[in-house]
C-alpha positions, -999 to 999 in steps of 0.1 A, spaced: 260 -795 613 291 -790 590 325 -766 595 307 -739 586 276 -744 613 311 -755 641 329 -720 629 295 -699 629 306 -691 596 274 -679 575 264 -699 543 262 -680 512 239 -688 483 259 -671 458 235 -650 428 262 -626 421 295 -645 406 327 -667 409 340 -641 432 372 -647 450 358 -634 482 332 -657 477 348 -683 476 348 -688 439 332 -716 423 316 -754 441 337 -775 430 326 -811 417 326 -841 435 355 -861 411 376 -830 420 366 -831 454 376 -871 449 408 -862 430 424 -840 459 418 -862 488 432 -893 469 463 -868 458 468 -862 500 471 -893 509 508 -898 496 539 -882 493 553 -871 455 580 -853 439 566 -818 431 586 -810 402 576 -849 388 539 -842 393 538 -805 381 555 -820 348 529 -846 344 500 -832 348 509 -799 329 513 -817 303 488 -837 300 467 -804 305 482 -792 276 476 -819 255 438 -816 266 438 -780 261 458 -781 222 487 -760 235 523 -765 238 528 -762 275 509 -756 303 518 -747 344 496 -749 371 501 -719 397 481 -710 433 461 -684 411 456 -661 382 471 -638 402 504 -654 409 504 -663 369 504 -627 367 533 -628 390 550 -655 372 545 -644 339 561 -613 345 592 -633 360 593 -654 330 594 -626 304 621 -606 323 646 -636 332 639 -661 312 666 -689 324 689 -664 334 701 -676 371 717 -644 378 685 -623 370 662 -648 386 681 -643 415 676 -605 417 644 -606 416 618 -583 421 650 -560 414 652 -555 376 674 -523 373 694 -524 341 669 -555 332 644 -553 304 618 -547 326 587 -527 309 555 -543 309 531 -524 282 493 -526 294 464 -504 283 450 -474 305 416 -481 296 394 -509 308 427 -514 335 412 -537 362 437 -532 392 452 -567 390 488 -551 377 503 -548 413 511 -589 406 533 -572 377 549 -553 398 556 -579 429 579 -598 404 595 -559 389 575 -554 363 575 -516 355 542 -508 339 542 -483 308 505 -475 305 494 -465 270 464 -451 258 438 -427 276 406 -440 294 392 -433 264 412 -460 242 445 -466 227 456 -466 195 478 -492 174 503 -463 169 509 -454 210 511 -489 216 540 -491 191 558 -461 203 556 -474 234 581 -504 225 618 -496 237 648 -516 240 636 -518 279 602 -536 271 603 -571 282 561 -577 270 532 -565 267 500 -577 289 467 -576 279 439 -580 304 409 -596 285 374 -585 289 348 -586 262 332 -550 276 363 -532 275 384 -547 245 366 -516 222 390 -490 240 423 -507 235 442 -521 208 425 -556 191 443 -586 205 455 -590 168 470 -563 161 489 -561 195 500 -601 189 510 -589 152 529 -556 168 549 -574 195 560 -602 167 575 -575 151 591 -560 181 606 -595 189 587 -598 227 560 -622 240 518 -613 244 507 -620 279 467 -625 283 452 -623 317 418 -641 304 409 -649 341 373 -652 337 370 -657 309 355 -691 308 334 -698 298 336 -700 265 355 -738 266 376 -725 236 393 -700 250 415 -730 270 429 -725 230 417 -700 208 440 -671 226 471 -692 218 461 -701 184 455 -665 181 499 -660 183 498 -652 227 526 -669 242 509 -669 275 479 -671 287 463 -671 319 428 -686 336 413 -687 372 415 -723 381 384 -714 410 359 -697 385 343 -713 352 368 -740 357 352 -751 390 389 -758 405 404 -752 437 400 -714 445 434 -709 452 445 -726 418 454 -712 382 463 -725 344 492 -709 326 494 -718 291 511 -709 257 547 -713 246 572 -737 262 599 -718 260 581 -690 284 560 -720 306 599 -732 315 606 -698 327 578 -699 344 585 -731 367 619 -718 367 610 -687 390 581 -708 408 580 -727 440 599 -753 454 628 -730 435 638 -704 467 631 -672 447 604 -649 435 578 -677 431 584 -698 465 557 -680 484 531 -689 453 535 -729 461 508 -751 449 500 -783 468 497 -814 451 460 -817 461 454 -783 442 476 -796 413 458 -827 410 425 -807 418 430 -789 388 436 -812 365 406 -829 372 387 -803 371 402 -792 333 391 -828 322 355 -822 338 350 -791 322 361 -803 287 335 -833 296 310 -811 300 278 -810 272 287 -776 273 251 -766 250 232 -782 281 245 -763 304 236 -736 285 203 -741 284 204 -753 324 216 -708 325 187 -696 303 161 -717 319 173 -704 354 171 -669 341 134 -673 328 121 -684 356 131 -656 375 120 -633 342 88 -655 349 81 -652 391 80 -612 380 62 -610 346 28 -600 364 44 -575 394 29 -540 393 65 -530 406 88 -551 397 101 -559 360 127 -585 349 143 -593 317 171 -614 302 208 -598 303 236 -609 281 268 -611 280 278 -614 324 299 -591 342 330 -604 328 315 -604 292 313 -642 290 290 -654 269 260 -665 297 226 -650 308 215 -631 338 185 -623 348 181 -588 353 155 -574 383 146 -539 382 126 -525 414 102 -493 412 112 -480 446 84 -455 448 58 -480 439 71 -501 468 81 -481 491 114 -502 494 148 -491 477 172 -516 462 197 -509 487 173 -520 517 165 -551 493 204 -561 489 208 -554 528 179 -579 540 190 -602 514 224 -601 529 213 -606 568 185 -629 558 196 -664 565 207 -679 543 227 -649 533 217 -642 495 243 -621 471 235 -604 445 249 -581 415 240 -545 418 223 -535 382 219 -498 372 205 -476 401 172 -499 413 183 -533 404 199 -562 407 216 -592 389 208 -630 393 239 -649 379 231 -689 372 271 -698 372 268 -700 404 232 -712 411 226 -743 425 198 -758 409 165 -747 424 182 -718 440 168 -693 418 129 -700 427 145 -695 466 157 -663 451 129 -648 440 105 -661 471 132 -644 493 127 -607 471 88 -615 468 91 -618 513 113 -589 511 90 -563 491 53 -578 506 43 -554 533 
C-alpha cells in the first residue's frame, strides 16, 4: 500500500508523454534525496534562489538563470520582465500596462494556447502571420514603439510556418527589444539548456517536470542577466505580479539537482535504452496478421527521440482503436497512450519504465484476442 492505494487514486503507467496532467516526469531518487534534505531547515529565499541559479547557470553556459513554479509562470514572468524591467512604479501596476510598452509579437501559426500566461502579467498579444506561416517582412512591420518583445514558442514541427529563430533574434536586435523562447519540451536535446542563448535569445524557458525529470511544478529561466533580474524582481516573496507563482525551497533545490543529473546523464545510452524499447514493441507485432508497428521519429514535441508507432486493422479485428485506448485506460493498471493517425497509437519510452513496454504490448495482445 502507498498514498495512491490510501487515496484510491489509480496508478498510471504513462506510454503517452511528460504530460502535465500526468503528472509529468518520475523524478530520480538524488532529487527525490535533494528535496527532503532542503525541508528539513529554514533558509532565506532570496539567498537560496541566488545560489543555486547561479550555479545552474554556470552548469548550463549562460549568464543567468531563475528558477520559477513552471514554464508557465516563466511565461508569466518573462512577460513582466520585458515590460518593467526595474521600474517600481510599473511593477506595481501590474497586469495594468496602459500607456506601457506592452506588445508581445508571437506567430499565428503553430500557436499552442500557452499565451494566456502573457496576458496574466499584461502582455497584449500582436499575432503575425496566417496559419499558413509568417513572413520576416510581417514580423518587422509588426514592431511599434509599443512592442515590449517578441515570443517564440519552439517546436521542431511547426518552426517551417513562422519566421527562423535567426532571423527573428537578428530582427528584434535591430528593433532594440529582447527574444523570448518558450522551449518547454524541448529537452531533450541536452544542448538546448545553451544552444538557444548562444543563438542571441535573451530568455529562455524549460519545463523543470518533463525531460528534466524535476519537480512538476518547477521551471528554468535562462538568458540575459539584465532580463533574469527583472525577472526575480516581479517574482515571489516580492508582493506583486509574481507572489502567487512562489517556489518552495524543496522545488528549488529539486531542481537543481535534477539540472546536474541530467547533464550527468550518458545521454547516447539513454538513447539507445529509447530505441531498444521501441523495437521491441516493433518486434511483439512483426508477425500479426492485423496489427503492424514501426519506428516514429521525431516525438510529439519534435524532440529528437523514438516512438513506436502501432497501427490496428479495425476490420480484421473486429476491435477499433478507440475501444483499444478505452480498455487500456480502465484496465488496471491504467495504460496511456498517444492517439496516431485514425487506427493507431503511440508508445513513448520518455516515460517508460524499464520493462514497461513488453507489459504494453501483452496488455494490447489481451485486448485484441477474442
Amino acid at each position: 500500500m502507498d498514498v495512491y492505494d490510501e487515496l484510491g487514486v489509480t496508478k498510471v503507467v504513462n506510454g503517452y508523454a511528460t504530460l502535465t496532467r500526468l503528472g509529468g516526469s518520475l523524478m530520480p531518487p538524488e532529487v527525490l534525496t535533494a528535496m527532503t534534505e532542503a525541508g528539513r531547515h529554514f533558509v532565506d529565499m532570496d539567498e537560496l534562489q541566488t545560489k543555486a541559479s547561479e550555479r545552474i547557470a554556470a552548469w548550463t553556459r549562460n549568464e543567468a538563470a531563475f528558477v520559477c513554479c513552471g514554464a508557465a509562470a516563466g511565461l508569466a514572468l518573462s512577460t513582466a520582465a520585458c515590460i518593467t524591467g526595474l521600474d517600481e512604479e510599473k511593477r506595481a501596476s501590474l497586469p495594468y500596462t496602459e500607456g506601457m510598452k506592452n506588445e508581445i509579437i508571437i506567430h499565428r501559426y503553430g500557436d499552442v494556447h500557452y499565451a494566456f500566461a502573457i496576458r496574466q502579467a499584461g502582455g497584449r498579444l500582436v499575432q503575425i502571420g496566417t496559419e499558413g506561416g509568417t513572413t520576416s517582412a510581417e514580423m518587422d512591420d509588426a514592431i511599434t514603439d509599443r512592442t515590449a518583445a517578441i515570443f517564440y514558442f519552439y517546436k521542431p514541427t511547426t518552426n517551417a510556418g513562422q519566421v527562423p529563430l535567426e532571423s527573428g533574434i537578428e530582427i528584434a536586435r535591430q528593433a532594440g527589444i529582447p527574444v523570448v523562447v518558450d522551449a518547454a519540451a524541448q529537452i531533450p536535446p541536452v544542448d538546448s539548456l545553451w544552444s538557444f542563448t548562444q543563438m542571441g535569445a535573451d530568455l529562455v524557458i524549460f519545463s523543470g517536470g518533463k525531460g528534466l525529470r524535476g519537480p512538476q511544478s518547477s521551471g528554468l529561466i535562462v538568458g540575459r542577466k539584465e532580463l533574469i533580474d527583472a525577472c526575480a524582481f516581479n517574482a515571489c516573496p516580492r508582493n506583486f505580479i509574481g507572489r502567487p507563482m512562489k517556489v518552495g525551497k524543496e522545488e528549488l533545490v529539486g531542481l537543481m539537482t535534477a539540472v546536474r543529473c541530467y547533464l550527468d546523464l550518458d545521454h547516447d545510452q539513454l538513447k539507445q535504452t529509447y530505441e531498444d524499447q521501441v523495437q521491441t514493441v516493433i518486434g511483439a507485432f512483426a508477425d500479426h496478421p492485423y496489427i503492424s508497428a514501426r519506428r516514429s521519429f521525431p516525438s510529439e514535441a519534435g524532440q529528437p527521440m523514438p516512438r513506436a508507432e502501432i497501427v490496428f486493422d479495425e476490420a480484421g479485428l473486429g476491435i477499433t482503436r478507440d475501444e483499444v485506448l478505452r480498455q487500456l485506460v480502465s484496465g488496471d493498471p491504467c495504460i496511456e497512450l498517444a492517439e496516431a493517425g485514425d487506427s493507431g497509437v503511440f508508445v513513448n519510452p520518455q516515460t517508460l519504465q524499464t520493462g514497461q513496454e513488453v507489459f504494453i504490448v501483452a496488455r494490447i495482445r489481451e485486448i485484441v484476442t477474442p
